[in-house]
C-alpha positions as CSV (number, residue, x, y, z in Angstrom):
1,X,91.5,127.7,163.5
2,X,91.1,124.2,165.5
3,X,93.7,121.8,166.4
4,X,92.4,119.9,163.3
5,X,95.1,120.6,160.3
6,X,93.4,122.8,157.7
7,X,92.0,121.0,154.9
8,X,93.4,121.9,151.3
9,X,91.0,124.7,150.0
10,X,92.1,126.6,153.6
11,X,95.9,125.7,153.4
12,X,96.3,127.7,149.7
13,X,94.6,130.7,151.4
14,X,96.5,130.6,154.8
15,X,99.6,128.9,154.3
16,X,103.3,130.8,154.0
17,X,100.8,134.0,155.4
18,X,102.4,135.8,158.4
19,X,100.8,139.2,158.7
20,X,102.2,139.8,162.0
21,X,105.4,139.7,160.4
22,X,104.2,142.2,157.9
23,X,102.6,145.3,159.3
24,X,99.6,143.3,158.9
25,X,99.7,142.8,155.2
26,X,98.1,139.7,154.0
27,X,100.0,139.5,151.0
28,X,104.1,139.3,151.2
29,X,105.6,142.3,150.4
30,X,107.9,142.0,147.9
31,X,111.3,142.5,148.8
32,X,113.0,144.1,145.6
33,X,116.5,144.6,147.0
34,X,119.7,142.7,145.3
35,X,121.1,142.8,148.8
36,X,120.5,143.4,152.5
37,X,122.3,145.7,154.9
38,X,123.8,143.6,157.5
39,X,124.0,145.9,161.1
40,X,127.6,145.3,161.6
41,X,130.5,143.5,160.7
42,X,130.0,140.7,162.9
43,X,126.5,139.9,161.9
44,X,127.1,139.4,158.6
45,X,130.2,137.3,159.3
46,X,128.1,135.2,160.9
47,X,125.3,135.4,158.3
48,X,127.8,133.8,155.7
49,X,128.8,131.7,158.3
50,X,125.3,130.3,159.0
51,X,125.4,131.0,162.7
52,X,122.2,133.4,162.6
53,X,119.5,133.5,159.9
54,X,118.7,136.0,157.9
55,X,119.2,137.6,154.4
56,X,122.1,138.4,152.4
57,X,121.5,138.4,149.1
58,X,119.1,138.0,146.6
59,X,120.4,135.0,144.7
60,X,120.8,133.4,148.4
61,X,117.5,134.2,150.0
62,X,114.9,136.3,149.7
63,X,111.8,137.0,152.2
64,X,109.2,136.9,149.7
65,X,110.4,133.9,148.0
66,X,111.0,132.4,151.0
67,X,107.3,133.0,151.8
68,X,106.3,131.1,148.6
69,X,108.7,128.2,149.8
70,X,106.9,127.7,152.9
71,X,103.4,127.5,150.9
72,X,104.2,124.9,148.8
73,X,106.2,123.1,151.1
74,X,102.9,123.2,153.4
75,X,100.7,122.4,150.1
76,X,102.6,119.3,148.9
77,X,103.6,118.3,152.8
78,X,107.0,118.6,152.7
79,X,110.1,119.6,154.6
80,X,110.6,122.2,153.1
81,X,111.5,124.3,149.2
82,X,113.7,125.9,147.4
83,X,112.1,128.3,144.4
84,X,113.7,128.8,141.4
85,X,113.7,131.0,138.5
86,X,111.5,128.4,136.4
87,X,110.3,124.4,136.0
88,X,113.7,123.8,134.3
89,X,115.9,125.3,136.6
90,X,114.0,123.2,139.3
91,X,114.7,119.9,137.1
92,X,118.4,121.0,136.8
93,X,118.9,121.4,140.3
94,X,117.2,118.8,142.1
95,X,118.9,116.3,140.2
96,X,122.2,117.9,139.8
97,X,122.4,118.0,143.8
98,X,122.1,114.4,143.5
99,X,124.0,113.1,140.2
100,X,127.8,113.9,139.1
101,X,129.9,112.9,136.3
102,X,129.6,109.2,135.7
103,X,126.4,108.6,137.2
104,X,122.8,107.5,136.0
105,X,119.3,108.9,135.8
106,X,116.4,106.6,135.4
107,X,113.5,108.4,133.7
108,X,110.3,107.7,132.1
109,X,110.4,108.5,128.1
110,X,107.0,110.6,128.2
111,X,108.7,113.9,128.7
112,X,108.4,117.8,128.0
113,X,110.7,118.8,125.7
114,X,113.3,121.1,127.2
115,X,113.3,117.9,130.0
116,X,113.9,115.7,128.0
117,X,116.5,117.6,126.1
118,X,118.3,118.2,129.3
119,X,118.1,114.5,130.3
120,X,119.6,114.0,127.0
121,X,121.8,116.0,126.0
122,X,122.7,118.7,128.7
123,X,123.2,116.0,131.2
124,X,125.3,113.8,128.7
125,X,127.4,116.8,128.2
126,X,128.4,116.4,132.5
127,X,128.8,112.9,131.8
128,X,125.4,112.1,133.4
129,X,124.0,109.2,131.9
130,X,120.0,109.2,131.2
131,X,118.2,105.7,130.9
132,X,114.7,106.3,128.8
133,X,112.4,103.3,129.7
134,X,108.6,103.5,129.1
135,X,107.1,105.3,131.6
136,X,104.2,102.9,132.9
137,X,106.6,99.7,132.2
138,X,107.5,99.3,135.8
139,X,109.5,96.1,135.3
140,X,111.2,98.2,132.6
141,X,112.8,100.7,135.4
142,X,113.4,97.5,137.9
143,X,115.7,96.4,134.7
144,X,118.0,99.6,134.2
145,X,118.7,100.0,138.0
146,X,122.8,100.0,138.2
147,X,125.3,100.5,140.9
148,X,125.5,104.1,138.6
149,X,122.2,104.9,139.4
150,X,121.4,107.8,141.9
151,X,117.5,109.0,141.1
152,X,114.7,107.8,139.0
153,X,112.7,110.6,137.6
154,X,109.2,111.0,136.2
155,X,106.3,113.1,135.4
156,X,102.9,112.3,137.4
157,X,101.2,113.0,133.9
158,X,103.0,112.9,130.9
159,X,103.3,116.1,128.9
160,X,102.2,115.3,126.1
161,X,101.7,112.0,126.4
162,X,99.0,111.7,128.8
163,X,100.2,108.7,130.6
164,X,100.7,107.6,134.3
165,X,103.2,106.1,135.9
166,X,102.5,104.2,139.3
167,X,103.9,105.9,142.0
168,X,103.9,103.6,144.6
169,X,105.2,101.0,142.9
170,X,107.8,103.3,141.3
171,X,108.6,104.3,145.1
172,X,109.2,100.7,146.1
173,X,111.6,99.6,143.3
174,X,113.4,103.1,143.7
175,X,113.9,102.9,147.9
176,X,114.9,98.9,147.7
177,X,117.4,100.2,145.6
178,X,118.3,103.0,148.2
179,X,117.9,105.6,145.2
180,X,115.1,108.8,145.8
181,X,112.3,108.8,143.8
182,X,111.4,112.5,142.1
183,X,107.9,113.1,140.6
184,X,107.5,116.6,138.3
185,X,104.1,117.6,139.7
186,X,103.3,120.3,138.0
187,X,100.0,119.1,135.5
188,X,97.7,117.4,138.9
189,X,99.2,120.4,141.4
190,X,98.9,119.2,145.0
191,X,95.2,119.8,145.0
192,X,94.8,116.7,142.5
193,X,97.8,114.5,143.6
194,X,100.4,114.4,146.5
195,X,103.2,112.1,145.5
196,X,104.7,112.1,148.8
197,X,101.8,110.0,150.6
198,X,102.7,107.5,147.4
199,X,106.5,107.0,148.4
200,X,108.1,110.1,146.3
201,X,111.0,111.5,147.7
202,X,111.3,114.8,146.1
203,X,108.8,117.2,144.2
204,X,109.4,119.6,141.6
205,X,107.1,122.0,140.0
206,X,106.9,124.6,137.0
207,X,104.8,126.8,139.1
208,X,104.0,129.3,136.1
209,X,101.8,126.7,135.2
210,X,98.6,126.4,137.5
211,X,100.1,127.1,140.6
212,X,100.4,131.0,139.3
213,X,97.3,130.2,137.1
214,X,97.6,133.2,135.0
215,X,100.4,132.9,132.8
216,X,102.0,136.2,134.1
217,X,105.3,134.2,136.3
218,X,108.0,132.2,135.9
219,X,109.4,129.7,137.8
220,X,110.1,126.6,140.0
221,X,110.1,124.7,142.7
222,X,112.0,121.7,144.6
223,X,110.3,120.2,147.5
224,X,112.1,117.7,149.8
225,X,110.1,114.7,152.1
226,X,113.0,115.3,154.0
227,X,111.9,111.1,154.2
228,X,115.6,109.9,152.3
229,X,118.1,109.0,154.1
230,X,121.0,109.3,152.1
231,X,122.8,106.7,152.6
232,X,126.5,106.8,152.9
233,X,127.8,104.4,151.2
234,X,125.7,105.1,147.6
235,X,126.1,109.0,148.5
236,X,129.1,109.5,150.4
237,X,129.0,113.6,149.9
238,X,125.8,114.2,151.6
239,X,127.4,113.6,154.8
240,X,128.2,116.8,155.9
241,X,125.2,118.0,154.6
242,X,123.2,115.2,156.7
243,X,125.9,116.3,160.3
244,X,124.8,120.2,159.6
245,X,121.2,120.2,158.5
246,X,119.8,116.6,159.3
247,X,116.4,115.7,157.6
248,X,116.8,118.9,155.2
249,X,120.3,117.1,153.9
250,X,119.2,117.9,150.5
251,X,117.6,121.0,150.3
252,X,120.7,122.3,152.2
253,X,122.9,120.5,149.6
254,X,120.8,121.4,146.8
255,X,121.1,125.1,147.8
256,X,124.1,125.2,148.8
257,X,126.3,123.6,145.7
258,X,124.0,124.3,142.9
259,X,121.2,127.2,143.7
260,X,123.0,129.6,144.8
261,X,125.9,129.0,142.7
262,X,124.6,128.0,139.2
263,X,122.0,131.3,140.2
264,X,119.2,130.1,139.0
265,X,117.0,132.7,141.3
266,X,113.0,133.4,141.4
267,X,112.5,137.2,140.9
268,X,110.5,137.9,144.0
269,X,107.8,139.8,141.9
270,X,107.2,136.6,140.6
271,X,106.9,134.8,144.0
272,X,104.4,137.7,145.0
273,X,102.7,136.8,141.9
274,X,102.6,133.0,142.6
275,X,101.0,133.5,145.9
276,X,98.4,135.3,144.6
277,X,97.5,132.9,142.2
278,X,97.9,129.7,144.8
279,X,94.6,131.7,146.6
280,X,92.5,130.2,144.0
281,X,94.2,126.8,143.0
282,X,91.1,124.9,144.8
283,X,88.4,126.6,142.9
284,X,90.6,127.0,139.5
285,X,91.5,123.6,139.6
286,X,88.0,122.2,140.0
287,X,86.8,123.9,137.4
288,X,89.5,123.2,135.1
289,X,88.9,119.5,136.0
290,X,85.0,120.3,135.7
291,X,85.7,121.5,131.7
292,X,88.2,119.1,130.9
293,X,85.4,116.2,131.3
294,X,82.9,118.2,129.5
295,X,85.1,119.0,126.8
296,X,86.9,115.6,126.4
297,X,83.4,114.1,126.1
298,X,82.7,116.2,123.7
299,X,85.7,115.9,121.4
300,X,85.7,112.3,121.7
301,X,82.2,111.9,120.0
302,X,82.7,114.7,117.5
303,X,82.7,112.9,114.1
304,X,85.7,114.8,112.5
305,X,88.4,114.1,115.7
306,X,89.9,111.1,114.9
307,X,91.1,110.0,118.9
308,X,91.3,111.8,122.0
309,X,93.8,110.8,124.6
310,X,93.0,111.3,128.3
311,X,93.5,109.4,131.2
312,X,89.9,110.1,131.9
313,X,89.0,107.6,129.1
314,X,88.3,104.0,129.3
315,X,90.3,103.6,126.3
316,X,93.6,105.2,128.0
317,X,96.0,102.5,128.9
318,X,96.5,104.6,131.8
319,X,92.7,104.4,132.8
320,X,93.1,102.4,135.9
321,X,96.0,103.6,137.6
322,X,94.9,107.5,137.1
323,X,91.6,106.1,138.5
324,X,93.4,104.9,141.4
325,X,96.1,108.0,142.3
326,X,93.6,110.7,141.3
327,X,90.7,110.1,142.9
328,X,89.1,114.2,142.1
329,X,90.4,114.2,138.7
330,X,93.7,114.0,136.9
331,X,94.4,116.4,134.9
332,X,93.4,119.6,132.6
333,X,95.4,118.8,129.5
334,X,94.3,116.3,126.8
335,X,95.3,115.8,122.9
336,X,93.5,114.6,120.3
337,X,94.2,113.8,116.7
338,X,92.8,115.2,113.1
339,X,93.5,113.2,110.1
340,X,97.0,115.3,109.3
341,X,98.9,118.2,110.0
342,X,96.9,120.3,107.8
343,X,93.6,119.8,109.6
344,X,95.2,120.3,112.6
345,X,96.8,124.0,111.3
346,X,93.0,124.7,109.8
347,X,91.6,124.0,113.2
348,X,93.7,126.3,115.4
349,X,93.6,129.2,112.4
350,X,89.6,128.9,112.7
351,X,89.3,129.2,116.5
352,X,88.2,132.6,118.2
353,X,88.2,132.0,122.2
354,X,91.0,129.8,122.5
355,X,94.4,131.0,122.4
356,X,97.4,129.9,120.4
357,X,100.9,129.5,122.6
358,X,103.1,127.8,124.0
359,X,102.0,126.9,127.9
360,X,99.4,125.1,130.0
361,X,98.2,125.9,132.7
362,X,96.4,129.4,132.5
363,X,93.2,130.3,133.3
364,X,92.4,130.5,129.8
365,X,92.4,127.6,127.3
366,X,95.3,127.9,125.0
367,X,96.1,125.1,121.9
368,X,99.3,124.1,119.8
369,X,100.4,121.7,117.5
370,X,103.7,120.2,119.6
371,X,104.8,118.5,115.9
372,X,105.4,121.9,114.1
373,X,106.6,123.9,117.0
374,X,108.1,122.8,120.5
375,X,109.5,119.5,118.9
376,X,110.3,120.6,115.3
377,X,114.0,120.0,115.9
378,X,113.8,116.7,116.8
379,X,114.4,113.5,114.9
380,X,111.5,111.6,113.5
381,X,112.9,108.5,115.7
382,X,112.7,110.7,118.9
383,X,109.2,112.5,118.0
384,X,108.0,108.7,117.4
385,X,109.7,107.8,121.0
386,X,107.8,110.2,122.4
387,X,104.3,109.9,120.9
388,X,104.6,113.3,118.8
389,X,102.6,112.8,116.0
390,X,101.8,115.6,113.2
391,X,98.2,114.9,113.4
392,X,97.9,116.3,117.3
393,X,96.8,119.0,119.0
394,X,97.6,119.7,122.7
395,X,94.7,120.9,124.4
396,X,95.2,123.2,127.9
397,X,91.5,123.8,129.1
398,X,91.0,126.8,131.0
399,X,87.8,127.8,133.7
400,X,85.8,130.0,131.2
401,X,82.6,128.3,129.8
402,X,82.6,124.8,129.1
403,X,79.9,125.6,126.8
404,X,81.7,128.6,125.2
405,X,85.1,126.6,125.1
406,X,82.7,123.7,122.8
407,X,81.0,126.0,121.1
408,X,84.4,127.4,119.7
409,X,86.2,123.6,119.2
410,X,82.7,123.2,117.4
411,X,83.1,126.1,114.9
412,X,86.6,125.8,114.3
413,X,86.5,121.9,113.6
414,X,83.0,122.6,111.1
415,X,85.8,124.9,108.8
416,X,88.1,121.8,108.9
């Protein structure tokens, strides 16, 4: 290794590795204990105390998650993370450390379900206020800044939505408002975007998507700038947090008053699993990125799909600004639309390579109707809010084939 920091494709190899620390193991070991024997009295006093570093228990630290936190801190170029036991816990928690009973949440309406279910209605339930504002209408968040508001909130992509919000400009309204900016990164990974050299202020990831790769672990991370700087008189209970940890303010905050205590953990399997799947994020993602056009270009001229929605696409209202923030590709999830719910149920019954499920983000390509399953308890006002339509399918396109991946979209849509 040089001087030179280590480009991308060598950072998801090497990063978080530390062999000498593990009898020369190049993969963490995984460190299946509940709890840690503590030499004497004294040291673990001070343990609890934060005087010495080390491990106490497992819903506190944990060396092999603590190995994953240091990768994707490196990966996104952060301060540092805190891994959780899924994408929602890692939602939950960074805002919670931030918001408390009779504050606001800015976010953009193009959501994931269970977030925006927790924006809605968890959240309202801790007398957290959400504000919904279109998600590329940047004068639209401008508008529902308050003296209540603590953190605006979006998705780099929206899931299922497909659009893209502007970063930087979302960082400038957010910081001359003295309020953090937090981008869910999980769809572009930091191989396709890193919203911190756009202004974002805080990261957070469902790393069972294509950070593990494989669909075989759970869970989440929050990753802090450690750029905020919390200023007293909008956040007047970070400032212990700011005299005992400095820059990492709110990681220590976020683990101390809700991590640890709410217990949203990562099982350390799963971190082990993580960082076996981070090994290949470069090459995974490229490919994924590499189908997605093939297959996008396909759909889009196939004479029974009635519109594909991509930010690929020239006829994306999101064309140009994906253009701009995701210079090697945006994304590996697209939708597209049949001419009713019907087709769309003959369509996944016909396929043969593709699977049918509930996740994005796996190697392999998987399909779903959103209308008839994740969002089938939601009002037709809020489905409509949120561009779920019955005549979509969600599309997660995986690194087999392209060709083998059309050739299946191609048989199942001729039985349509």
């Amino acid at each position: 290794m040089t001087n030179e920091k280590p480009r991308f494709e060598t950072l998801v190899v090497h990063s978080g590795v530390q062999p000498e620390n593990w009898f020369g193991s190049t993969l963490p070991p995984i460190f299946q204990t509940a709890s840690h024997r503590a030499a004497t009295a004294e040291q673990l006093s001070d343990l609890f105390a934060g005087k010495e570093k080390g491990f106490i228990y497992q819903r506190l630290r944990n060396p092999t998650n603590e190995a994953l936190e240091n990768r994707i801190a490196q990966l996104e170029g952060g301060l540092g993370a805190i891994v959780t036991s899924s994408g929602m816990a890692a939602i939950h928690n960074s805002l919670t450390a931030i918001a408390q009973s009779g504050d606001e949440v800015i976010s953009g309406n193009s959501l994931f379900m269970s977030t925006y279910l927790l924006l809605a209605n968890v959240f309202k339930r801790f007398g957290i206020k959400a504000n919904f504002v279109e998600s590329t209408a940047i004068g639209e968040f401008e508008n529902s800044v308050t003296p209540r508001t603590k953190a605006i909130f979006v998705e780099s992509v929206g899931n299922p939505k497909m659009d893209v919000p502007d970063i930087k400009k979302l960082a400038a309204i957010a910081h001359e408002s003295d309020i953090p900016l937090i981008v869910d990164n999980t769809m572009p990974t930091p191989y396709l975007l890193n919203p911190f050299n756009l202004g974002s202020d805080i990261v957070v990831h469902s790393t069972t998507k294509y950070l593990s790769g494989h669909g075989d672990a759970l869970g989440g991370a929050i990753v802090d700038s450690g750029s905020f700087t919390w200023p007293n008189e909008k956040y007047p209970d970070f400032e212990m947090f700011k005299e005992r940890a400095g820059k990492k303010a709110y990681l220590d905050k976020a683990w101390r008053e809700i991590h640890i205590n709410v217990g949203a953990t990562q099982s350390p399997f799963h971190s082990y699993l993580t960082m076996i799947g981070i090994d290949t994020l470069a090459v995974r993602m490229q490919r994924h990125i590499e189908n997605t056009k093939k297959i996008v270009e396909f759909m889009a001229n196939h004479k029974k799909v009635k519109w594909v929605n991509h930010p690929s696409l020239e006829s994306s209202p999101s064309y140009e600004t994906a253009k701009k923030q995701f210079p090697k590709g945006c994304c590996a999830l697209f939708t597209f639309g049949l001419a009713n719910q019907k087709e769309c149920f003959d369509f996944i019954r016909n396929l043969k390579l593709a699977y049918h499920l509930a996740n994005l983000g796996d190697c392999k390509t998987l399909v779903i109707h959103p209308y008839s399953s994740q969002y089938v308890s939601f009002d037709p006002v809020t489905r409509a809010k949120l561009s779920i339509t019955p005549d979509m399918v969600r599309v997660s396109v995986g690194i087999e084939a392209a060709e083998d991946i059309i050739a299946d979209f191609d048989q199942a849509l001729d039985q349509v």
